[in-house]
N, C-alpha and C positions, 0 to 999 in steps of 0.2 A: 504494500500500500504506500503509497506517492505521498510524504506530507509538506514538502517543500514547495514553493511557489517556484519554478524555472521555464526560461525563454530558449527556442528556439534560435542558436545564434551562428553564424558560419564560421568554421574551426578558424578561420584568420583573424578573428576579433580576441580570441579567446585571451591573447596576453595583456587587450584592455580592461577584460572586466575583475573586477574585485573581485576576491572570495571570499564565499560566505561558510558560516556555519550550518551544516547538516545535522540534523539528529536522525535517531534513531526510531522511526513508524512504525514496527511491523506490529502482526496481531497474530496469535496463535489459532488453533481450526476451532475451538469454542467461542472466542471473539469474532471470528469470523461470522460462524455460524450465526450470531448472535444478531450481527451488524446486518447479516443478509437477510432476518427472516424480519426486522424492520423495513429494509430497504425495500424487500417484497409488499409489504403490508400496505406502506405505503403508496405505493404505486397500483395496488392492483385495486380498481374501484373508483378509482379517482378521475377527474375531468383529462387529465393528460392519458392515461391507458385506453378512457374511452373515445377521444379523438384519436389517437392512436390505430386502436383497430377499426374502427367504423366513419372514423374524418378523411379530411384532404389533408394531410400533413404534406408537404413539399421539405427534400430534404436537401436542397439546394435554393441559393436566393432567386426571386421570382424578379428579376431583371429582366432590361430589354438586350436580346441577346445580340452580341457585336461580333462573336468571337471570329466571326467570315466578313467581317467588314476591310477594308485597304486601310492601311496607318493616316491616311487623310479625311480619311471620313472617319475616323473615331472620333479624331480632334475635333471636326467640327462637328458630331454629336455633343460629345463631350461641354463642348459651349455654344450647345443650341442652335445653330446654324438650319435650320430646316426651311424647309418652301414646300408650300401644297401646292403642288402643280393637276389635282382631279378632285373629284370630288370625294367626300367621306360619304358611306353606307349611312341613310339617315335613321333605317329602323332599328329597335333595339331588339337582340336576337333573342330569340325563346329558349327557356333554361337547355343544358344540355345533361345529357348522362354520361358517367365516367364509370369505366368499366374496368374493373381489377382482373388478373390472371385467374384469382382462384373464384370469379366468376361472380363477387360481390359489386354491387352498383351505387353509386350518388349521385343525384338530380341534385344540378347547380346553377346558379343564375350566372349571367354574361355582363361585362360592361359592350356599354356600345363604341362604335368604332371612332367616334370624334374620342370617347376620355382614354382610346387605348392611344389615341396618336398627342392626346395633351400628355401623356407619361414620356411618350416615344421624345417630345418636340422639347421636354425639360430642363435645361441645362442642368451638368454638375452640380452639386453646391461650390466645391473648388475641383475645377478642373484638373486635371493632372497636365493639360499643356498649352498651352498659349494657342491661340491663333501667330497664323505667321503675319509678318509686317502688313503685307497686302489685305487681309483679313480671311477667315474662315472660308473654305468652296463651301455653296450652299448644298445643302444634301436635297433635292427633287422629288418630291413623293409623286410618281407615277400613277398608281396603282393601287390598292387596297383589297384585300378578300380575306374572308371568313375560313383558317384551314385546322388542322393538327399537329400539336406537336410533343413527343416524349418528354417524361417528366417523371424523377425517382421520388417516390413518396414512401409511406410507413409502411403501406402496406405492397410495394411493390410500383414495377413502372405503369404508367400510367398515361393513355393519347389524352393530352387534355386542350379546348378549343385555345387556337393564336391567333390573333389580327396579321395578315401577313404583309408589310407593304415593301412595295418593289421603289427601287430607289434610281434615279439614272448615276449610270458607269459606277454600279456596287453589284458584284456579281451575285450576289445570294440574296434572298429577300431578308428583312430585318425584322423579327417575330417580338410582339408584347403580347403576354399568354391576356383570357381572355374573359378569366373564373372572375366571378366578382368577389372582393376582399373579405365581404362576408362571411363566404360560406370557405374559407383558408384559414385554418389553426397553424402558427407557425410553427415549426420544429424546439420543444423546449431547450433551454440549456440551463448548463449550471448557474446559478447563486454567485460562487466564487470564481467562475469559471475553469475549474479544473475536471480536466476529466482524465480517469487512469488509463482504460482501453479504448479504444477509440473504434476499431472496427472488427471484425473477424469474420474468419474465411473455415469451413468446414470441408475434411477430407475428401476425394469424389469416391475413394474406395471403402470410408468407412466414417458413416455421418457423425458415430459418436464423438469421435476427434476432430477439436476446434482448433486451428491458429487466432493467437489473440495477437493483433497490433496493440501496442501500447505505449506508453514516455517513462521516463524513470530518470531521476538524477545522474550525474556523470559518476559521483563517486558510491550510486549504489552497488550492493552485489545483489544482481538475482535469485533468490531461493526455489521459485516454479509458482504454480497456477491456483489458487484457490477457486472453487466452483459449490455453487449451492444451487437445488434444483427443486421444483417443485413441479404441480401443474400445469402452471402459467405460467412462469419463466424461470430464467435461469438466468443467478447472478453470478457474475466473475469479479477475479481480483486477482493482481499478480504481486506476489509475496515479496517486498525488496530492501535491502536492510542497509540505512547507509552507515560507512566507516566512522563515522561521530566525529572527525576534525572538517578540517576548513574543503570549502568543496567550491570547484568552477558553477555558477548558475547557467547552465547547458540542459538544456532539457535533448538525451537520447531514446529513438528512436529504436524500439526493437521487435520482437516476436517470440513468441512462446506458446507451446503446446499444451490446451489440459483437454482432458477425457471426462466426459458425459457418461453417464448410468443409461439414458437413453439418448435418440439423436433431437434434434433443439427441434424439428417440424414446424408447427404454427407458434410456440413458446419466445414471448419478448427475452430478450437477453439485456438485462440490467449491470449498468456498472456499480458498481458498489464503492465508490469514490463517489460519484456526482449521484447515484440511485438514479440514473435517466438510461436511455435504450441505446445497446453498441448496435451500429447499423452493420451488415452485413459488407465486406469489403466492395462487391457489384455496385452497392448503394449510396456508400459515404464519400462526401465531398472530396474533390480532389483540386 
């Protein structure tokens, strides 16, 4: 168990930063045990479990997506540069249905296509780059249409409606999704924002064995996996004990194996650091 606060920092900084004092977090398998049938208790019942399985949780930001835009047209997204060159969709579209793999459904309302292009048309608050001397090229909305676009949620991906507008000399269309804000629970986080595991990936030849990604100070030693399992889910914890003197604030990045009594199938998987859901490696942000 992680009890230090540590950053994510690249090995070339590391003779600037100070060191701090580590102590010593671990918890034996009764403390454990203890800490997890809380963490369980907690969660299972609750507004977040039940958005969780039966909500829109989106487990990525619900931005407008750039990532296929040319390094000139970000900038002047970026600082709001747009021009409606057609007209906007004037009706407001009728709710739509979102359809899960395992065959579960949510009917959801739509914004209309002027408020998805007032998000698309918003500048930064602070830009990350300047317009050049000359000033921003205007980005051209062409185009407009109603389409679909993939989206990892809680319960799995998900076609969910996007505004699609086509832009002149931007090779790809420029999607803002299309749910209205309403009916979108956002993905919880921690309190202190710490979180121990972050994702994990199960064996393809043997579901009961989990790979756990997780963080752990520079000067801990890893001891292995703690797991508690119930019903409903299954909490992890990776056991890590630090050396008790002065330590680099490095937050490393590692993996570790534990074994399940059965395989995780529909079962939330709780960290037991933050008590919030490790997403499945497929699913978590990258």
């Amino acid at each position: 168990m992680r009890r230090t606060i540590t950053l994510l920092i690249p090995l070339a900084l590391l003779a600037l930063l100070p060191l701090a004092s580590c102590d010593d977090g671990r918890m034996n398998a009764a403390e454990f045990r203890d800490r997890a049938r809380q963490t369980a208790d907690r969660w299972r019942g609750s507004s977040a479990d039940r958005a969780w399985r039966e909500g829109f949780v989106p487990l990525r930001p619900l931005e407008v997506d750039r990532r296929q835009m040319p390094d000139w047209a970000i900038v002047s997204a970026m600082n709001g540069a747009w021009e409606l060159a057609t007209g906007l969709p004037a009706a407001s579209p009728s709710p739509a249905r979102l359809r899960w793999p395992d065959g579960s459904t949510l009917t959801v309302g739509l914004i209309t296509a002027a408020t998805a292009y007032a998000q698309l048309s918003m500048p930064d608050e602070v830009p990350d780059a300047d317009c050049p001397a000359a000033g921003c090229r205007p980005l051209r909305v062409t185009a407009v249409e109603l389409g679909r676009t993939p989206v990892p949620t809680s319960r799995g991906m998900v076609d969910v409606p996007a505004w699609r507008f086509t832009v002149a000399d931007v090779p790809a269309r420029v999607s803002v999704l299309a749910v209205d804000p309403a009916a979108i629970t956002p993905r919880p986080t921690p309190e202190d924002g710490l979180e121990e595991v972050t994702s994990f990936k199960t064996a393809a030849g043997d579901p009961r064995r989990m790979r756990l990604h997780y963080g752990h100070g520079q000067c801990d030693t890893v001891h292995g996996a703690h797991v508690y399992e119930s019903a409903e889910v299954v909490v992890v914890d990776v056991d890590t004990e630090s050396s008790g003197g002065m330590c680099t604030a490095m937050l490393v990045l590692g993996e570790i194996t534990a074994i399940l009594d059965e395989p995780v199938g529909d079962r939330i998987v709780l960290d037991a650091e933050s008590g919030l859901p490790v997403l499945p490696a497929a699913l978590a942000p990258r």
